[in-house]
SESEGU-995038 format. One line per 10 residues: their letters; for each residue x, y, z of N, C-alpha, C, O, CB. Coordinates in pm, whole numbers, plus 50000, padded with zeros to 5 digits. Glycine has a CB too. Layout:
! SESEGU-995038
A	X/Y/Z/X/Y/Z/X/Y/Z/X/Y/Z/X/Y/Z ~ ...
This chain:
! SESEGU-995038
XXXXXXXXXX	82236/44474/14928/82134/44445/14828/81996/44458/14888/81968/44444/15007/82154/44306/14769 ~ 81917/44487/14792/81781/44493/14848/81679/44452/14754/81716/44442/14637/81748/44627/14895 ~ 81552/44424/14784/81466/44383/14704/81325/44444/14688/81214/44414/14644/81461/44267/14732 ~ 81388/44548/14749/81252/44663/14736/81284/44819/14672/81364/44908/14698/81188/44698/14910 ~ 81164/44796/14565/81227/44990/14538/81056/45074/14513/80948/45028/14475/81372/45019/14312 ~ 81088/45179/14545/80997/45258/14488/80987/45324/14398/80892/45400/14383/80971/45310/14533 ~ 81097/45310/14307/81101/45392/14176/80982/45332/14114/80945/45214/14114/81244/45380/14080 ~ 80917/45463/14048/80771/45461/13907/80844/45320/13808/80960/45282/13793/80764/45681/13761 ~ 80721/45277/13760/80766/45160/13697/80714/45188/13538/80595/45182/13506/80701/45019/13775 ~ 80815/45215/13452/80772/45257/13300/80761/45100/13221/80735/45081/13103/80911/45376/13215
XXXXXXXXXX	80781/45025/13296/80724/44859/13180/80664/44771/13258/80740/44734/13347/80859/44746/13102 ~ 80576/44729/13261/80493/44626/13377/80399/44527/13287/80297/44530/13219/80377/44727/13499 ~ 80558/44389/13357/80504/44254/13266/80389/44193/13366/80428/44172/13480/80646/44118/13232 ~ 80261/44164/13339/80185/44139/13415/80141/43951/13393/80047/43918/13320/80078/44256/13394 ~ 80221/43854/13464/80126/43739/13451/80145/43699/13273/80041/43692/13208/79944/43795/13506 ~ 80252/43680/13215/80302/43637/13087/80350/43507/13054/80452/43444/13081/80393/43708/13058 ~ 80227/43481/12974/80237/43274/12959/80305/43314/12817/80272/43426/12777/80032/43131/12943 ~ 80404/43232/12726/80424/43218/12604/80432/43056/12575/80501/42986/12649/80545/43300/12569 ~ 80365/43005/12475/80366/42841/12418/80436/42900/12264/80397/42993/12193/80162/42737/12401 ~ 80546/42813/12249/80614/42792/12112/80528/42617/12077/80581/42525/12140/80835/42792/12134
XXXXXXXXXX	80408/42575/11986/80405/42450/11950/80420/42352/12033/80482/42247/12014/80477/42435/11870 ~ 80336/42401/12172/80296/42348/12312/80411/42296/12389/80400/42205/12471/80193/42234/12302 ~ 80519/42355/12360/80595/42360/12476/80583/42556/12512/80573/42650/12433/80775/42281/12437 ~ 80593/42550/12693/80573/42657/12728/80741/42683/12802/80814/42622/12881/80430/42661/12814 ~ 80749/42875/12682/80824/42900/12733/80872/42989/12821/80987/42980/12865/80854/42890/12682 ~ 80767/43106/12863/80722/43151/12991/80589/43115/13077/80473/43120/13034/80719/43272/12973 ~ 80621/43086/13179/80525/43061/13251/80458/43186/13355/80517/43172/13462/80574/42947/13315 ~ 80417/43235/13360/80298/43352/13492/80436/43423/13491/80518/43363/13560/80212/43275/13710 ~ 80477/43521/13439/80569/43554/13432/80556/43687/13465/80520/43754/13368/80616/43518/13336 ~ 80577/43774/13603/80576/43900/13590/80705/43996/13669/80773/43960/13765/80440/43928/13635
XXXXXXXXXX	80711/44100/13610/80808/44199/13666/80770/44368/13594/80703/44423/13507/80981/44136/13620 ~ 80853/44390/13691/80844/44593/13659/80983/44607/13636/81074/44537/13682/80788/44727/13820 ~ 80992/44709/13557/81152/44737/13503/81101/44884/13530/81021/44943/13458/81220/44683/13313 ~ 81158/44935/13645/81152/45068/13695/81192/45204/13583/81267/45182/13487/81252/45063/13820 ~ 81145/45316/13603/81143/45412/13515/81306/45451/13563/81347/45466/13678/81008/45528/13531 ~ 81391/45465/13419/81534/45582/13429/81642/45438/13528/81732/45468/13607/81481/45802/13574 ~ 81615/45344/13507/81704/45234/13557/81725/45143/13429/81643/45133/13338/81634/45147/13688 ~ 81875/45066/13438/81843/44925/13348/81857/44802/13436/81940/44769/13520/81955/44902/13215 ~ 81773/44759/13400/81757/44634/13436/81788/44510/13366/81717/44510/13265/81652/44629/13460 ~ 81834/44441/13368/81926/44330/13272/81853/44187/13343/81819/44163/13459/82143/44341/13301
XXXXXXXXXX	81846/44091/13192/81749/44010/13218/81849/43855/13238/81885/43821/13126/81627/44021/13086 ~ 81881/43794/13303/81989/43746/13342/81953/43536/13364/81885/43490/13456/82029/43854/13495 ~ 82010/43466/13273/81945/43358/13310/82030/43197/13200/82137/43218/13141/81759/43406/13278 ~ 81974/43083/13193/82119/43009/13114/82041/42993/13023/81921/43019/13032/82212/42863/13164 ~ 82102/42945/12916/82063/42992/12764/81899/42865/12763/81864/42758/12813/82242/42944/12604 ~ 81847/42975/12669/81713/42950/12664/81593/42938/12741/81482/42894/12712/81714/42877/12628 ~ 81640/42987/12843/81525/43022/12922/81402/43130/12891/81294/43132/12950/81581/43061/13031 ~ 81451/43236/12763/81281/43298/12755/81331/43453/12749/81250/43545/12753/81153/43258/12926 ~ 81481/43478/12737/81490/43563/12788/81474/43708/12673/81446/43825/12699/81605/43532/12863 ~ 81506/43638/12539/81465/43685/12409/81343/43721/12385/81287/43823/12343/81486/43605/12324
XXXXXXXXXX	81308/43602/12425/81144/43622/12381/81035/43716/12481/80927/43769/12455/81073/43459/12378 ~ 81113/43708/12599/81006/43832/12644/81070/43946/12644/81011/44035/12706/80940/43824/12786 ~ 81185/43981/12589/81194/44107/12505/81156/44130/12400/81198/44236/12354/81286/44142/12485 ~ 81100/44081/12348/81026/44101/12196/80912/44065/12223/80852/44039/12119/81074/44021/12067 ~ 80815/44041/12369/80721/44008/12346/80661/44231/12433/80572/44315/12426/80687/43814/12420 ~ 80785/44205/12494/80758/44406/12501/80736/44450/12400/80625/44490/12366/80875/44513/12541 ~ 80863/44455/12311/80865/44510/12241/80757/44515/12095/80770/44574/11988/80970/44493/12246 ~ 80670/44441/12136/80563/44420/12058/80540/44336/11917/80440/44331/11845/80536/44530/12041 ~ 80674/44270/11904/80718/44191/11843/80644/44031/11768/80620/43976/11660/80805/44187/11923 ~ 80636/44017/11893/80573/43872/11902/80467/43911/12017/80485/44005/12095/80693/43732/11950
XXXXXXXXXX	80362/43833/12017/80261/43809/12133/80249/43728/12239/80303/43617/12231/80170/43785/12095 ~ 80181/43763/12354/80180/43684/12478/80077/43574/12397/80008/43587/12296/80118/43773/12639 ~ 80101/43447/12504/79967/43362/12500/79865/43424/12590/79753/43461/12553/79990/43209/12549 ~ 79891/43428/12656/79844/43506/12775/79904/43594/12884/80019/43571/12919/79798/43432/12835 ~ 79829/43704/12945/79891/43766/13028/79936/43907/12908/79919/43905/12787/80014/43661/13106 ~ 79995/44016/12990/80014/44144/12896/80133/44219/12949/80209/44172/13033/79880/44247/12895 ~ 80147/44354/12886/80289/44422/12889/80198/44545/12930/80091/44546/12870/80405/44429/12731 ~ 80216/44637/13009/80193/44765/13005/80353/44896/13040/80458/44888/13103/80065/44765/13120 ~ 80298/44982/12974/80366/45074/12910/80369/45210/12964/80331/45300/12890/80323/45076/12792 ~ 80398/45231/13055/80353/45411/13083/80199/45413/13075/80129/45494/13015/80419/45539/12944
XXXXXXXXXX	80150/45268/13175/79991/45302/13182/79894/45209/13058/79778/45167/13067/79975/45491/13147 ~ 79980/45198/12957/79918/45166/12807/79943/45032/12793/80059/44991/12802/79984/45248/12674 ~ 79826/44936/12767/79850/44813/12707/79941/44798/12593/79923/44885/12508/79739/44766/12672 ~ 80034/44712/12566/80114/44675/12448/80023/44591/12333/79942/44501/12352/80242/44582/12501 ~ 80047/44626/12263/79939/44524/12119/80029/44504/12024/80022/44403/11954/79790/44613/12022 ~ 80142/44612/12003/80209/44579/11912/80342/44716/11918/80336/44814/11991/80104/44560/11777 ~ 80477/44678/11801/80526/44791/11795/80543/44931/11862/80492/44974/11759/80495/44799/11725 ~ 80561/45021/11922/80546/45118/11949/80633/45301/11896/80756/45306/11887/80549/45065/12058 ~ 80586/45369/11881/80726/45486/11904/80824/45490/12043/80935/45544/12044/80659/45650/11904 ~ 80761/45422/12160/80800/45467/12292/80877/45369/12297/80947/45374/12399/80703/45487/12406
XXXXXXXXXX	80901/45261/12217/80992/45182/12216/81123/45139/12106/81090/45113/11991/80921/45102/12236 ~ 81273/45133/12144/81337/45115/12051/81434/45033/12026/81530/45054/12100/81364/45193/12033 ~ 81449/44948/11954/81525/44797/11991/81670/44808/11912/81698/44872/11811/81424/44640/11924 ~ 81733/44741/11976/81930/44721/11977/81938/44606/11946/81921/44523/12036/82034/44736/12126 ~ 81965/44564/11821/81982/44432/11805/82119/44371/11786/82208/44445/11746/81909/44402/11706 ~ 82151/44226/11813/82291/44179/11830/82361/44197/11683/82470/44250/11664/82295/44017/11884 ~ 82289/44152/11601/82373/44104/11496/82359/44323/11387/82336/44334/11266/82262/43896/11391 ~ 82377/44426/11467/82361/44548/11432/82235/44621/11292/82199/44737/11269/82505/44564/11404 ~ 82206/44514/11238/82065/44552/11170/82028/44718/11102/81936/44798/11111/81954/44527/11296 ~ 82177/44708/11023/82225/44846/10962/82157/44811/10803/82131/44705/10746/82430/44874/10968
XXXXXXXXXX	82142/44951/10766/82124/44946/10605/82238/44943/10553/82283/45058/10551/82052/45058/10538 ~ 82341/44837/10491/82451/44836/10427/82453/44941/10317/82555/45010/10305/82473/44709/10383 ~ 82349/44959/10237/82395/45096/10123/82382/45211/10180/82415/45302/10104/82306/45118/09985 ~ 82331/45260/10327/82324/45369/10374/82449/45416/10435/82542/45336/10432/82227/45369/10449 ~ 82470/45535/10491/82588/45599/10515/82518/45582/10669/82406/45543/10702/82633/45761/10431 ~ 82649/45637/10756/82618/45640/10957/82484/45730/10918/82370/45683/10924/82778/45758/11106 ~ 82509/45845/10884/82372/45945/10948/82265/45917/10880/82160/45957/10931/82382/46111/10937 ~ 82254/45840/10744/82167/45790/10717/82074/45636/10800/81953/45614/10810/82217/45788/10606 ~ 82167/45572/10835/82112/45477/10946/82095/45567/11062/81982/45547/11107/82212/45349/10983 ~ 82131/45617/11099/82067/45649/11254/81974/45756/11204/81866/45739/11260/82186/45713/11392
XXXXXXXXXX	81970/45837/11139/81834/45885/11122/81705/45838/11089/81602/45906/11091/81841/45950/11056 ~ 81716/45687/11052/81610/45653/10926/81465/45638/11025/81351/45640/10980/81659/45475/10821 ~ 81501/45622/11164/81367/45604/11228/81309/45715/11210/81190/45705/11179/81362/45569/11366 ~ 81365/45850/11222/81297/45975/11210/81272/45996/11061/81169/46060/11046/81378/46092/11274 ~ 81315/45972/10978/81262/45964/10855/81118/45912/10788/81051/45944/10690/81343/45907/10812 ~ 81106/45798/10911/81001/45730/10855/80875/45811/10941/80760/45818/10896/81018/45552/10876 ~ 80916/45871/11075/80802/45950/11122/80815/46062/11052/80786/46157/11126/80792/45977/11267 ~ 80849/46101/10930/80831/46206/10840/80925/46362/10957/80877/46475/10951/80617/46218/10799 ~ 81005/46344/11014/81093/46427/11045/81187/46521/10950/81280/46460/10897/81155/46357/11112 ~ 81178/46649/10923/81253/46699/10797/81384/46673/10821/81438/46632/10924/81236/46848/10762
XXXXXXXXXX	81432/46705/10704/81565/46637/10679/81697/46710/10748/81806/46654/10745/81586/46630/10519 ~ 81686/46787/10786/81774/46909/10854/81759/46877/10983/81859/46847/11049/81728/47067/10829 ~ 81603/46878/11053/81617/46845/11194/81649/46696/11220/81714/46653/11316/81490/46884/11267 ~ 81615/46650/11157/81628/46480/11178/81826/46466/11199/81887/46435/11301/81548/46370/10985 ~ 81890/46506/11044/82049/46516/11039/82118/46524/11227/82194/46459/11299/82091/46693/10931 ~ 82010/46676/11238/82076/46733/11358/82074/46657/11463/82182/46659/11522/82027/46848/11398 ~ 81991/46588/11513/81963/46480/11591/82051/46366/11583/82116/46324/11679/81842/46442/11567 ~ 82053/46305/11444/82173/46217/11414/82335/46244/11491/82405/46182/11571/82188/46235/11253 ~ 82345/46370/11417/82457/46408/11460/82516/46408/11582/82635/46386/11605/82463/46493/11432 ~ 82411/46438/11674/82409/46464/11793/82416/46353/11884/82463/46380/11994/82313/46533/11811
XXXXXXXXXX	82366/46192/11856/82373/46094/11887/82515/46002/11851/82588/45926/11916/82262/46062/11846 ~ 82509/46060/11690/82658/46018/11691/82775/46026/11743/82852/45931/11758/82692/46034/11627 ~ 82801/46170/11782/82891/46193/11847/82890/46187/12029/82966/46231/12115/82916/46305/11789 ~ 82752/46103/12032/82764/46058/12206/82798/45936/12214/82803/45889/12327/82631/46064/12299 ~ 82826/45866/12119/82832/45696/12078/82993/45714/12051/83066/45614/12051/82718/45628/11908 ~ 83044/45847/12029/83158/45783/12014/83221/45813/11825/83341/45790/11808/83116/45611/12064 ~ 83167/45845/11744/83181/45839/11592/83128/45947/11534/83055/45943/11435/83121/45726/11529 ~ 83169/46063/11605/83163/46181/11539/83338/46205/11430/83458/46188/11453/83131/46305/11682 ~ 83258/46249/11318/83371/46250/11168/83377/46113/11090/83455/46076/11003/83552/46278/11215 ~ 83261/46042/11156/83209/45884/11053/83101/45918/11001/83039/45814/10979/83170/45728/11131
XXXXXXXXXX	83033/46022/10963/82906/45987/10931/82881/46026/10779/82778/46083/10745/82809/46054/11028 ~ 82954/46003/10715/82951/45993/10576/83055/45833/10516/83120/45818/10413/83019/46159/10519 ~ 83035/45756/10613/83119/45634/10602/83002/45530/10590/82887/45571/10609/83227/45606/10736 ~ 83023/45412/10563/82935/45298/10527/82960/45166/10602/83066/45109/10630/82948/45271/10380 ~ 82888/45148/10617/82898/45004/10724/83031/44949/10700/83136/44976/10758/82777/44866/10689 ~ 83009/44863/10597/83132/44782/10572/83287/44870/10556/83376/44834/10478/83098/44698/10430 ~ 83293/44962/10626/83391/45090/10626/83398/45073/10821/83470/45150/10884/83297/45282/10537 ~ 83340/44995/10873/83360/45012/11021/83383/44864/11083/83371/44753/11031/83225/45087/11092 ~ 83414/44896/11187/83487/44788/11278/83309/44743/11337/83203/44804/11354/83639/44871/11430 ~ 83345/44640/11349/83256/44563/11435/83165/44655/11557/83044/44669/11569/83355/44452/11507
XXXXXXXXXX	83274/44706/11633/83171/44784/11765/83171/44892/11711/83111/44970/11785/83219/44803/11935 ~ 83220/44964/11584/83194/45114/11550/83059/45099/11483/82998/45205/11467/83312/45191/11446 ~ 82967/44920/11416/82899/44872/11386/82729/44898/11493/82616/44944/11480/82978/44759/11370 ~ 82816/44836/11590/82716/44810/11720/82677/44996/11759/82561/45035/11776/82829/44701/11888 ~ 82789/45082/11765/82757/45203/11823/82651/45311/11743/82583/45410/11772/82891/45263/11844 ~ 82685/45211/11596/82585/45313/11522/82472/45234/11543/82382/45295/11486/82611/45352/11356 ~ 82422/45126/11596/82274/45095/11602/82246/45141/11716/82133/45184/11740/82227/44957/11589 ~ 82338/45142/11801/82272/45233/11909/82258/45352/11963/82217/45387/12074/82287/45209/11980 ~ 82315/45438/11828/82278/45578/11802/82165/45606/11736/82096/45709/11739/82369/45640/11737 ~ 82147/45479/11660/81956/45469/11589/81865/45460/11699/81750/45504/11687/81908/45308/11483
XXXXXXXXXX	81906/45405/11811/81788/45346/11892/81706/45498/11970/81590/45532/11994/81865/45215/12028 ~ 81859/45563/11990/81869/45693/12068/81797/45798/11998/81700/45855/12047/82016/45738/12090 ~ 81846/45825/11878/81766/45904/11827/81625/45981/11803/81590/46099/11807/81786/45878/11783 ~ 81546/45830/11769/81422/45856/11775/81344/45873/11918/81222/45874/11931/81373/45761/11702 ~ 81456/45888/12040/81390/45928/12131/81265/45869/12204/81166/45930/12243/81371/46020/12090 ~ 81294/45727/12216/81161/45635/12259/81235/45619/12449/81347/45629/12500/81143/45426/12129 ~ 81113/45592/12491/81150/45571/12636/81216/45488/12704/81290/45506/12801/81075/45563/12691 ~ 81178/45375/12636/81249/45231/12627/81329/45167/12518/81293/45140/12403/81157/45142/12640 ~ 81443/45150/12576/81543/45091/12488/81551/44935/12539/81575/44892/12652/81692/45175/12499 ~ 81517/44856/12401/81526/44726/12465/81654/44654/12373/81635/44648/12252/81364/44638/12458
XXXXXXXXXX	81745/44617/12411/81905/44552/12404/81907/44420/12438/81909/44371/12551/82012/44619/12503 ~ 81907/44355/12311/81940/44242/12359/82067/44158/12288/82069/44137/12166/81821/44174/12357 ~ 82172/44112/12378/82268/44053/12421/82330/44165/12262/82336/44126/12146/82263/43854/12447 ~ 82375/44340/12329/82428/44409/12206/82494/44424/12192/82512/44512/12108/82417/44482/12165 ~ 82646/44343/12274/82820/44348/12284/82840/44213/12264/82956/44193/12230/82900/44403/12439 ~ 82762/44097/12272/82858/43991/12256/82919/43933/12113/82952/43815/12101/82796/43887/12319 ~ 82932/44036/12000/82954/44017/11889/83077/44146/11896/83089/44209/11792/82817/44016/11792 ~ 83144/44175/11984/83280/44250/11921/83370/44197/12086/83310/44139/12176/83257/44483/11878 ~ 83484/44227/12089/83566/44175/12134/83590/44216/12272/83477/44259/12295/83652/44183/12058 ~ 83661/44236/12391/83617/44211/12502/83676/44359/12552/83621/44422/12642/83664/44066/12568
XXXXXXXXXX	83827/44420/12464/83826/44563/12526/83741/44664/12469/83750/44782/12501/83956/44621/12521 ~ 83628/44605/12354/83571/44694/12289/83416/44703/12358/83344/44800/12336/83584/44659/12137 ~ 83371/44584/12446/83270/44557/12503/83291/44630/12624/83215/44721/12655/83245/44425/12509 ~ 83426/44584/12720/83419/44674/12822/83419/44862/12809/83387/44945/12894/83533/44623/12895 ~ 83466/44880/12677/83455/45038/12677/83324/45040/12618/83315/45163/12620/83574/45130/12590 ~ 83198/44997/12558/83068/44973/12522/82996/45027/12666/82928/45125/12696/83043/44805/12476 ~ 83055/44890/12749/82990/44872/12900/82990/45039/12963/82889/45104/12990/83106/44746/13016 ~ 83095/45074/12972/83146/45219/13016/83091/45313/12983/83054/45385/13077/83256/45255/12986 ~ 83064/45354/12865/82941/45433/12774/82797/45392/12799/82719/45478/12840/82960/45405/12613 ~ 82764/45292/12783/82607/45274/12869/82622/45311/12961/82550/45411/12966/82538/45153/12900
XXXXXXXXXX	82687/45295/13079/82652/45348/13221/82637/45499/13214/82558/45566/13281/82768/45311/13331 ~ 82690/45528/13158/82706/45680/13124/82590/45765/13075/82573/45878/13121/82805/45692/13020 ~ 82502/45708/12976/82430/45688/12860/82290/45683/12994/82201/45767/13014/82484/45528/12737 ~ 82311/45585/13048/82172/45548/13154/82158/45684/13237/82055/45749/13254/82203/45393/13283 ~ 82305/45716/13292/82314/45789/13407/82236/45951/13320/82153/46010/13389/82509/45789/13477 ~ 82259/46000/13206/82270/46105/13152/82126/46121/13054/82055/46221/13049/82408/46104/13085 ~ 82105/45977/12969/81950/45985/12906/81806/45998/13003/81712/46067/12963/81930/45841/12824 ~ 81802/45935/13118/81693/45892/13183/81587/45817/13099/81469/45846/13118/81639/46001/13245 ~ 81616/45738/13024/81582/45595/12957/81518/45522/13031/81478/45587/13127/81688/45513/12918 ~ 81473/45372/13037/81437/45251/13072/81552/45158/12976/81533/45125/12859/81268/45230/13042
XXXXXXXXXX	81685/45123/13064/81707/45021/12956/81675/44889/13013/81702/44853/13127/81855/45022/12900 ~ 81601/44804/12902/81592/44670/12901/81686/44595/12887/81720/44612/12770/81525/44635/12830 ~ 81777/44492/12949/81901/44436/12891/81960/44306/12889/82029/44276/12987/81983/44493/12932 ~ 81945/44219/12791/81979/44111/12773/82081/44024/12782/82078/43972/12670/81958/44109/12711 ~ 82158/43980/12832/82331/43909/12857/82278/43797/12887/82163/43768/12923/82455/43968/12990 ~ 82431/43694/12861/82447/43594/12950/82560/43618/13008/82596/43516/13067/82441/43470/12901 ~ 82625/43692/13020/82715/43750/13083/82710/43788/13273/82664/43900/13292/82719/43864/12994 ~ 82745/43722/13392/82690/43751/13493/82785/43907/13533/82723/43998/13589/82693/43615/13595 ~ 82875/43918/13512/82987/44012/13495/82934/44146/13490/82939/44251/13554/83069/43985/13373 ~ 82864/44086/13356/82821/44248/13277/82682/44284/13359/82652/44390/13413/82778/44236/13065
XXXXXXXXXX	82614/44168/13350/82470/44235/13454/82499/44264/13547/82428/44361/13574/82354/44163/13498 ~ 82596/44235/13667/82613/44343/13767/82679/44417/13765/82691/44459/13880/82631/44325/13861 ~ 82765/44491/13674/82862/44575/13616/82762/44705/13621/82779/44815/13675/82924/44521/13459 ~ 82635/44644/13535/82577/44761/13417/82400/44784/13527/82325/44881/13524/82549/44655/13178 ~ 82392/44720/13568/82235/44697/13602/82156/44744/13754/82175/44688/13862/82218/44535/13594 ~ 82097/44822/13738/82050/44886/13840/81991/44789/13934/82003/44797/14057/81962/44985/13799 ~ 81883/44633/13829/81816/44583/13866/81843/44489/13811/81850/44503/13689/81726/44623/13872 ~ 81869/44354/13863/81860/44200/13791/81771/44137/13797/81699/44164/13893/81934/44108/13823 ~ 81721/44013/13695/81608/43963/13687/81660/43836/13700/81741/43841/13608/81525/43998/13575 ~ 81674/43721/13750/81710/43606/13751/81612/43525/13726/81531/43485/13809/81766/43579/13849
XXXXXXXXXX	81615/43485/13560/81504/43370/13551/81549/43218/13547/81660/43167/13533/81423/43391/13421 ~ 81453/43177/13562/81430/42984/13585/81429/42921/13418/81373/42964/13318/81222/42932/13680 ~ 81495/42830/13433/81528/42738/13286/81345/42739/13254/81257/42754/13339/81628/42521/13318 ~ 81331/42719/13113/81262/42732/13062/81112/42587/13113/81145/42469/13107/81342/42754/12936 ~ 81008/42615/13144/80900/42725/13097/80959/42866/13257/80951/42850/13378/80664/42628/13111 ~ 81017/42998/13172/81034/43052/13264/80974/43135/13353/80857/43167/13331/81091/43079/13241 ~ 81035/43179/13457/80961/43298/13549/81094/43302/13627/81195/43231/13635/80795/43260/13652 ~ 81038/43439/13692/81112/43499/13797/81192/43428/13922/81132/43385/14020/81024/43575/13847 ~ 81335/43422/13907/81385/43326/14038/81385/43420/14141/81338/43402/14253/81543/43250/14029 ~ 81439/43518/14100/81521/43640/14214/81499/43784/14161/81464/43782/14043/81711/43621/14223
XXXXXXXXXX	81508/43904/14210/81541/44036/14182/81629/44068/14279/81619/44049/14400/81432/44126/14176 ~ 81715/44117/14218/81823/44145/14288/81906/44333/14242/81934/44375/14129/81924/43996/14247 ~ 81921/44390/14354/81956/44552/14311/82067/44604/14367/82083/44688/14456/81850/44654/14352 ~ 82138/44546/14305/82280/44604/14372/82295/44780/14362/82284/44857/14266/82424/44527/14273 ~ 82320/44798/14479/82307/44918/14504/82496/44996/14585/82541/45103/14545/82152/44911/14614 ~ 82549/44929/14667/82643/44986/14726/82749/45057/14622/82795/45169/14644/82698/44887/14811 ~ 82785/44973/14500/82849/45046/14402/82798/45164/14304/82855/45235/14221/82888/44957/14333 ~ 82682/45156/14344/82620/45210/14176/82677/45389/14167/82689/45456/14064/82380/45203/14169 ~ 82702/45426/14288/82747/45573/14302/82935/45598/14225/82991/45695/14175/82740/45607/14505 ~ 82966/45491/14246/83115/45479/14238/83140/45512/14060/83057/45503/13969/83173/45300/14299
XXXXXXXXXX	83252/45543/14056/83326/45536/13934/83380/45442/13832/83471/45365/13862/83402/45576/13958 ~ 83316/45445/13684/83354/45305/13614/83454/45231/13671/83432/45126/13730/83399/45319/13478 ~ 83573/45285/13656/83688/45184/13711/83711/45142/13813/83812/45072/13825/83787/45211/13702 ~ 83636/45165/13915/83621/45113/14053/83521/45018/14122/83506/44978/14238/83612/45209/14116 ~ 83433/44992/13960/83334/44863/14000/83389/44747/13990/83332/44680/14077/83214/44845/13919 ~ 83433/44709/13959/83465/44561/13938/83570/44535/14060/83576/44416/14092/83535/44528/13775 ~ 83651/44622/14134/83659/44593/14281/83618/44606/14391/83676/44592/14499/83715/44610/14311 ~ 83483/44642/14360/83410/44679/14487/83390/44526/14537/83399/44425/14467/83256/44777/14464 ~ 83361/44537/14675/83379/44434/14733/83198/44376/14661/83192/44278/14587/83424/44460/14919 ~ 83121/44424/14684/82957/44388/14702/82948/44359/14564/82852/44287/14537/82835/44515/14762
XXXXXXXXXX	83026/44396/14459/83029/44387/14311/83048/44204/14303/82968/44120/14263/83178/44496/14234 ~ 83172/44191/14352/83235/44017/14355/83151/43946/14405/83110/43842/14353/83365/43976/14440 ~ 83101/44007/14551/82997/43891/14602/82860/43844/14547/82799/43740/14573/82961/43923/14725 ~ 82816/43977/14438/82716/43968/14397/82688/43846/14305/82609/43751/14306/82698/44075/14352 ~ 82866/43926/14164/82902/43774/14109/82880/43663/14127/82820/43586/14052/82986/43746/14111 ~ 82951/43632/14278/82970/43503/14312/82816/43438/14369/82779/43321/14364/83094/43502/14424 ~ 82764/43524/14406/82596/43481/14475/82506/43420/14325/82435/43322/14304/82487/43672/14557 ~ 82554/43540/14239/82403/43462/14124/82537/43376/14002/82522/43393/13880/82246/43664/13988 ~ 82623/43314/14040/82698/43202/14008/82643/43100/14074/82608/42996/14020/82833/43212/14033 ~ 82633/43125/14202/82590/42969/14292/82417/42928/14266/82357/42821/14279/82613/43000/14504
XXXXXXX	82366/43084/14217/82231/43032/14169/82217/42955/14058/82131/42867/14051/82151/43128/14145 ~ 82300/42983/13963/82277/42918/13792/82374/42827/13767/82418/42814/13652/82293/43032/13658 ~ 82420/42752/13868/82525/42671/13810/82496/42501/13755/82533/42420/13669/82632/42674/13923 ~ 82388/42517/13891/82321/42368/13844/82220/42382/13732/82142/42297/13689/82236/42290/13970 ~ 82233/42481/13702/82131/42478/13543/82217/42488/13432/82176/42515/13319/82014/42616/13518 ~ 82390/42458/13475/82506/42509/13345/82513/42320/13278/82561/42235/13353/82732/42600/13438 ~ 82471/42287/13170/82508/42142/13200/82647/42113/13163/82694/42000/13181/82417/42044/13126
């Protein structure tokens, strides 16, 4: 493991206070989420970890302190950014290629090139010969795969995911898990990534963020590196994989009550 990288940094949280109704729930809060890596934001429930993904994502606002972007202050929303949400945040009367196109729709994309794009995402997710099917026509993670063929589509730099498997079941998450790595290795993205899962963040994550119970900040960065070359099915026995586990277990345990 190491705690130094030189990869270009495409998100840079600089010094990020957030107050919810004067309780504070980040405190001086900063990190870089390196360009074409994911980094997974890792910590026990309620520590902040939502909220400063949506405070990237332009969502909600800092109290203080800022987000920069490929250079660019954050103020709000962006194109360069595209969010994965848990509970899948589909248009129920729309069909698959109609949800995953609709971001390009709304940037006025014609309807032919936009389709083609759809298509093309769909069938990297996994649900190519669904796309004249309707939500409530799909399984739970065939649910999740089409929001994250929306996210893909519109082609933003940053994909920000938060906690976007823990709503389907555990062989459908680990083949999820398997396809992101894939997805990271092959898009050159920024993924942002949310779990409470310690498993999955060193499974999936180039870079971990270990934050402190709430008002939060940064405990640790941590970059597991010895596996990352290896083959899906051969992470979870790598030796440096378990220890990693077991290392940011002994960090968060006295914060499990």
């Amino acid at each position: 493991m190491s705690n130094q990288t030189t990869s270009v940094n495409a998100v840079e949280v600089r010094n990020v206070y957030k107050n919810y109704n004067e309780v504070e729930a980040l405190q001086d809060l900063s990190l870089d989420f390196p360009k074409g890596e994911l980094t997974s934001l890792l910590g026990p429930s309620g520590c902040g970890k939502t909220t400063l993904l949506k405070i990237i994502a332009g969502l909600i606002p800092a109290t203080s302190g800022g987000v920069i972007i490929n250079g660019k202050t954050v103020t709000g929303p962006g194109p360069d950014r595209a969010f994965v949400f848990q509970d899948f945040a589909l248009l129920p009367w729309e069909t698959v290629i109609r949800n995953v196109s609709f971001g390009l729709e709304l940037r006025g994309v014609a309807k032919s090139e936009r389709e083609a794009i759809a298509e093309k995402y769909i069938a990297d997710v996994g649900l190519a010969g669904f796309e004249q099917k309707f939500p409530h026509q799909l399984s739970g993670g065939m649910r999740q795969r089409v929001g994250l063929a929306r996210a893909l589509s519109v082609d933003a730099e940053v994909l920000l995911m938060d906690e976007p498997f823990s709503a389907v079941d555990e062989q459908t998450r680990r083949k999820f898990q398997e396809d992101l790595l894939n997805l990271v290795k092959n898009e050159n993205k920024t993924f942002l990534f949310v779990t409470h899962s310690i498993e999955e963040a060193v499974y999936l994550s180039d870079q971990i963020a270990l934050l402190l119970p709430r008002p939060s900040r940064v405990s640790e960065i941590i970059r597991p590196t010895g596996f990352r070359h290896k083959d899906v099915d051969s992470i979870r026995r790598d030796s440096e994989y378990l220890d990693i586990v077991d290392r940011i277990w002994d960090s968060l345990r006295t914060y499990v009550e």
